[in-house]
C-alpha positions in Angstrom: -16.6 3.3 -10.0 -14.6 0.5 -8.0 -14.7 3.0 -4.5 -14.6 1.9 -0.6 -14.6 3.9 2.5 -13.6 2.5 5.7 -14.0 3.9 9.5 -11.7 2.4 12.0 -12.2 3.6 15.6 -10.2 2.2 18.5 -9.0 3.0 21.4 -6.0 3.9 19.9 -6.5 5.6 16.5 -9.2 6.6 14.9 -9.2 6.6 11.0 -11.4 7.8 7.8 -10.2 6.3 4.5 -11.6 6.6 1.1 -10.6 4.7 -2.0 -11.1 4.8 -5.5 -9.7 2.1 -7.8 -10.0 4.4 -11.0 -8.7 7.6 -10.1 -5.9 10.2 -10.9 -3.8 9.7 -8.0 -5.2 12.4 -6.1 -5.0 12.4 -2.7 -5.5 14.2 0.9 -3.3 12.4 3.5 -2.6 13.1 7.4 -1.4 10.7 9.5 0.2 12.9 12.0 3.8 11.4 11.0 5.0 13.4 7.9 7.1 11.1 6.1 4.2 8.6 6.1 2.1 11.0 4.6 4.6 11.7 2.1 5.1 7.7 1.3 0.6 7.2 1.3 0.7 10.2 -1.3 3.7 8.3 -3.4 1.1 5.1 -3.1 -1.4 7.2 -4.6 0.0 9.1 -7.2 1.7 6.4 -8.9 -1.0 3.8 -8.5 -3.4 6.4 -9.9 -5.8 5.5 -6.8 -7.2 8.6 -5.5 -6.6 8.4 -1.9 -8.8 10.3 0.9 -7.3 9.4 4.7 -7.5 10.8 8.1 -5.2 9.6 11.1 -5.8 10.5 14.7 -3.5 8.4 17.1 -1.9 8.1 20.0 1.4 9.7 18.6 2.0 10.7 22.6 2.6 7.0 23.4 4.8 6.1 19.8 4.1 5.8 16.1 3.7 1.6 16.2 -0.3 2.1 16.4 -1.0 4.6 13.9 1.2 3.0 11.6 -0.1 -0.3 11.6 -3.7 1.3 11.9 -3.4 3.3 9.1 -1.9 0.2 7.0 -4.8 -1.9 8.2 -7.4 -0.1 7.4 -5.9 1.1 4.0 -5.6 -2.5 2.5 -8.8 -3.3 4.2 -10.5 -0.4 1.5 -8.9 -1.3 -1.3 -9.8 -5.2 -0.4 -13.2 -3.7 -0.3 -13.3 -1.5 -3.8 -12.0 -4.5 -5.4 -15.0 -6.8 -4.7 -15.3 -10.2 -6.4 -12.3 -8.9 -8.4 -14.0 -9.8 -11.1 -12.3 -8.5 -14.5 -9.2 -7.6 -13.0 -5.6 -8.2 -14.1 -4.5 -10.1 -10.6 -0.6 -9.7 -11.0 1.3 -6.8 -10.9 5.6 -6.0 -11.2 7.5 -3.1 -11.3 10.6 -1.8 -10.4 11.0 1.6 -9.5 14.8 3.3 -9.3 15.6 6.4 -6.9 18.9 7.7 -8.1 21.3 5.0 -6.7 18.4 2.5 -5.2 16.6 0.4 -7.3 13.1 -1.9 -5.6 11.4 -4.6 -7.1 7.6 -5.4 -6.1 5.9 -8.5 -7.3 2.1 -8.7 -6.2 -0.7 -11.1 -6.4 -4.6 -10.2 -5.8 -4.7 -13.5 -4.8 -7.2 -13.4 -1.1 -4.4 -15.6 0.4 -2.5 -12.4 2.9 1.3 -13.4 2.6 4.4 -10.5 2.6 8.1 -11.1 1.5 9.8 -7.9 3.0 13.8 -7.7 2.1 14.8 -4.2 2.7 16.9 -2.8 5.6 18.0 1.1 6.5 21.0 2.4 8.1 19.4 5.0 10.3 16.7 4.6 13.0 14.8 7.0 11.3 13.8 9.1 8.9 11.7 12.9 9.4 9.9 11.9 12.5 9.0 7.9 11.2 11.0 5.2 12.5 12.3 2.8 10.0 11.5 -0.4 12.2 8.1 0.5 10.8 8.6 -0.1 6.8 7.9 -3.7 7.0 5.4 -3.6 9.7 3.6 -1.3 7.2 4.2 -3.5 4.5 2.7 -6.8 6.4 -0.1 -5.3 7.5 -1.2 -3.5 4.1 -1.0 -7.1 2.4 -2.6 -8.7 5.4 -5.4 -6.6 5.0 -5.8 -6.3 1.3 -5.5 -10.1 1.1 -2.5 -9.6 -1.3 0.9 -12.1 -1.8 3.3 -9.2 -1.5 6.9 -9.3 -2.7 9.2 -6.6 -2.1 13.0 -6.5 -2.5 15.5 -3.5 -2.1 18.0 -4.9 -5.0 20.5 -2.1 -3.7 20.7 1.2 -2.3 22.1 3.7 0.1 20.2 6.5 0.6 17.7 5.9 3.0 14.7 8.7 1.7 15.0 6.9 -1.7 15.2 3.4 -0.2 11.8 4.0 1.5 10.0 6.0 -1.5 11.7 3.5 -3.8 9.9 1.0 -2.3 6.4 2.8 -2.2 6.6 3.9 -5.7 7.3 0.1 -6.7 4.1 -1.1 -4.9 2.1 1.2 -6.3 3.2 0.7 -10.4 2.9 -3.1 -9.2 -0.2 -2.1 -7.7 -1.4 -0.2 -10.6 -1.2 -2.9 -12.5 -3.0 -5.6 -10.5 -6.3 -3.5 -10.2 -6.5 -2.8 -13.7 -9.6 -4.1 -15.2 -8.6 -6.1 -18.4 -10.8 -6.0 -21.1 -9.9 -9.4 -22.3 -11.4 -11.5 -19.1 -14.5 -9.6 -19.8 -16.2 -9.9 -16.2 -14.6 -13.1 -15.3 -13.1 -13.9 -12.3 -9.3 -14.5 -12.9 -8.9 -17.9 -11.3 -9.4 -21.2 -12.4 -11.0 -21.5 -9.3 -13.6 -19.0 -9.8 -13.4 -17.1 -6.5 -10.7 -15.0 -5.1 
């Protein structure tokens, strides 16, 4: 079982985060900001990466900490579960429609942290998140997964399906990446031999 748990304690947030790599997409998420715990259960559903995470922050002050927090530390498990990487399939793609909003999501398990974010909303906020937050989420997931991330709103209006269009397409891209294929045996995929 490809699993990670990860404490992060500042003096801003303090966060409990468990991962597993082969799972069902079962989750338990708070983060105090509902729409992000709405998106984090997207991620996990359609990644089928169970998904076990508990955010206390300093939501009196603004949501810029536990967002970023809560991205940090989430990349940082899955970084972890994923090891040497050995036996994995590396790339992922997907595009995921919502109704009138289609994303695309191109990803590469690569250890070299890089983000492409093209995506953009037309209100400042949506439930309780603010929207100025998406690619800040985005940046520091990859960051600290140690992930190239692509992602690309082709089109779209609706801002709810802009946002979960874009989670769902991470996580089918994501899906795919961690998926152990049974072709590269235990290898390392990399003509290096280290990722």
């Amino acid at each position: 079982m490809r699993t990670a748990t990860v404490q992060r304690t500042t003096k801003e947030t303090d966060i409990a985060i468990t991962v597993n790599l082969d799972g069902t997409g079962d989750y338990s998420v708070s983060t105090g900001i509902g729409f992000l715990d709405h998106m984090v259960e997207q991620l996990s559903r359609h990644s089928l990466i169970d998904i076990r995470m508990d955010v206390k922050g300093d939501l009196h002050i603004d949501q810029h900490h536990t967002v970023e927090d809560s991205a940090l530390a989430l990349g940082e498990a899955v970084a972890k579960a994923l090891g040497d990487k050995r036996g994995i399939a590396r790339y992922g793609e997907a595009h995921a429609p919502m109704d009138e909003t289609l994303t695309r999501c191109v990803l590469d398990i690569s250890g070299r942290p890089h983000c492409v974010y093209k995506s953009s909303f037309s209100q400042p906020r949506l439930g309780e998140m603010d929207t100025e937050m998406f690619p800040h989420w985005f940046h520091s997931f990859a960051q600290a997964a140690g992930i190239t991330l692509h992602i690309e709103m082709l089109y779209g209006e609706n801002n709810h399906h802009i946002a979960e269009s874009m989670y769902k397409a991470l996580a089918r891209a994501l899906r795919q990446a961690v998926e152990i294929d049974p072709r590269k045996g235990d290898a390392i995929p990399s003509t290096k031999g280290v990722l």
